[in-house]
C-alpha positions, 0 to 999 in steps of 0.5 A: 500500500502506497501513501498519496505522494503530496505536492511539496509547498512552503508552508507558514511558520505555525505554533502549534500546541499539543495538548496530550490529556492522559498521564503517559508511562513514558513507554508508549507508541504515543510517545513514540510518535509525538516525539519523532512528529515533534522533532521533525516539524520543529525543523520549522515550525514552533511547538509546545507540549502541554502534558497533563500530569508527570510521565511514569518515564520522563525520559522521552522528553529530552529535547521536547518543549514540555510544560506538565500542569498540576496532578490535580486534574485526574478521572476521578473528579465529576466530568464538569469540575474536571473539565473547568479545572483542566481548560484554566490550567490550559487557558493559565499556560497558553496566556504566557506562550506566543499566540497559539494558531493550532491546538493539537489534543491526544484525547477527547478529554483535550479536545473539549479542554482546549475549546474552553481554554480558548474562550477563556482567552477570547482567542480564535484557535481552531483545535484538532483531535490526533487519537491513537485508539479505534474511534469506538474506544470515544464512543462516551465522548463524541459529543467532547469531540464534536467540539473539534474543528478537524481529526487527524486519522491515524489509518484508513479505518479510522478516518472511514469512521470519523467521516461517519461520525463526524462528516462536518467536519475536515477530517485528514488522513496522517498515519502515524511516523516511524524513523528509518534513518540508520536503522540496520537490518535484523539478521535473519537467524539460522533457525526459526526466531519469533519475536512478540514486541509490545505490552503483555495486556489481553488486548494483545492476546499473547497467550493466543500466540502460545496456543498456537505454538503449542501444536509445534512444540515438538519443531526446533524453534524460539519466541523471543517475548519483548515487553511487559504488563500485568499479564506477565505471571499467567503467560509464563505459567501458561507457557509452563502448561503448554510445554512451551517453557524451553522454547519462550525467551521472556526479555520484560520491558527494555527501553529500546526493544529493537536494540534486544534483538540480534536475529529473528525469523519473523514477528507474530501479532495477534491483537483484538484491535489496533489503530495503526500497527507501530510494530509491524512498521518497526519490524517491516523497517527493519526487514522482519516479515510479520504474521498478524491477526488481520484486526482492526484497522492497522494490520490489513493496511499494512500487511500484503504479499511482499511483507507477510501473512494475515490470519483471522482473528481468533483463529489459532490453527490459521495462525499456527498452519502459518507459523508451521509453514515458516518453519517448514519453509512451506512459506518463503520469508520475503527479502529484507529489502522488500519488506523495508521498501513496503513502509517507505512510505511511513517514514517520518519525513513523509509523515511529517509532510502530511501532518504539516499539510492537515494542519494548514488545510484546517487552520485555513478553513477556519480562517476562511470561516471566521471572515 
């Protein structure tokens, strides 16, 4: 799948504000991805990072223009006190910051904010959603979103159903940033490698994965699990009760995941849902082949014939009648090459461009409408 390529144009100088209206660990996508978007368009343009409390992990921030409001402002308070609180505590910083001519929210909760920190100044500042969950995760909060001038979609799915929603209003289709500069190649290794790379969460379905090996486990080969989460103590004793403990390598959480991994065979995902798909990219971008569960949106958007497999959710003797014919050589690993080349097109570089670009369109409309 290919990304529209966009006439290049100089764009304005912007300040833009991101408001992120969830406490981050520090260990997300999300930071993932406002980072690489921050430290490419401040190339040329002026951006602030408003963080509703203190990440878990701060160290994401390095070189962001952060500023963090008070712990005060959690879930726990009645929506209507939360939302005053947290729009004067944004309306407080913003008094102090240039002109703001975009708000960019994570959130609902920040879309809504930010529409009352504006009044609160008095200022015409359109405010746009970036979210990083399906739109039926916001399903109690559409009408905080209906305050936003424009979303950002992270994959096709996503704007399929903001346009449903939403379809008064300007609605853009940006993806979501990997970087791709320097970042060697994985080894592919002598012998079958899976790797597992994320938060061990039920969404996830990792004991699925181990399901699926289970049938094989009589093959020679290795899953390399990369992350943590509070479904870790009953995923080792599954692998345990399936036989599978000589075979799962568990790394827990690393901060930099792809610098663990010395050589793999291909990358096995088997979420309930994802809006984009960040590791299958990773991985791609580095030449892993990737077997997904074709879930909703992400995978099937980036998963084609050059670059991997999809099976149906839920459905584990698809997944392991492909793993098996990995193993078996039933099914060729596409070149490293060719599973780079298939999400060239997500660099960061590019991305950048287009999230550039919707943030103009609809700071443009706006004005257009003001007059």
């Amino acid at each position: 799948m290919l990304l529209h390529d966009l006439h290049s144009r100089r764009h304005p100088v912007l300040n833009i504000v991101f408001v992120v209206d969830i406490v981050l660990s520090g260990r997300g996508g999300m930071e993932t991805a406002l980072s690489l978007i921050y430290h490419e368009l401040k190339q040329k343009h002026d951006i602030t990072v408003i963080l509703r409390g203190e990440s878990a992990d701060d160290a994401w921030e390095e070189g962001i223009n952060t500023i963090t409001l008070s712990a005060k402002i959690n879930d726990f308070i009645p929506k209507h006190i939360l939302f005053n609180m947290y729009s004067a505590a944004l309306a407080n910083v913003m008094k102090d910051l240039p002109r703001a001519d975009i708000i960019v929210s994570t959130g609902a909760i920040g879309v809504k904010a930010s529409t009352m920190a504006v009044k609160r100044l008095d200022i015409q500042v359109p405010v746009v959603s970036w979210l990083h969950f399906n739109l039926d995760f916001y399903y109690q909060f559409f009408e905080d979103l209906r305050a936003a001038d424009g979303h950002l979609a992270i994959s096709e799915g996503n704007l399929r159903d903001l346009n449903c929603v939403f379809p008064e209003k300007q609605n853009k289709l940006v993806y979501n940033p990997v970087k791709f500069d320097n970042i060697p190649y994985v080894n592919r290794a002598p012998h079958p490698v899976f790797l597992v790379v994320g938060r061990l969460a039920k969404v996830k379905n990792v004991d699925q994965i181990l399901r699926a090996f289970s049938p094989l486990q009589k093959e020679y080969f290795e899953l390399h699990i990369i992350g943590d989460g509070n479904q870790y103590e009953s995923l080792v004793e599954l692998s345990r009760q399936l036989g599978l403990q000589n075979h799962v390598v568990w790394y827990g959480w690393q901060p930099r995941p792809w610098d663990t991994v010395i050589s793999a065979t291909s990358l096995v995902l088997a979420s309930d849902t994802e809006p984009f798909g960040l590791v299958l990219i990773e991985a791609l971008a580095r030449g892993i082949p990737v077997i997904s569960s074709n879930c909703k949106y992400g995978p099937g958007e980036i998963i084609n014939d050059s670059n991997g497999w999809l099976y149906e959710p839920d459905n584990l003797k698809q997944l392991t009648s492909i793993l098996d014919g990995v193993m078996q050589g039933r099914l060729p690993l596409p070149a490293p090459e060719l599973c780079r080349e298939s999400v060239r097109s997500y660099a960061v570089q590019s991305i950048a461009e287009r999230f550039e670009q919707a943030l103009q369109d609809i700071e443009n409309d706006q004005a257009i409408q003001q007059k």
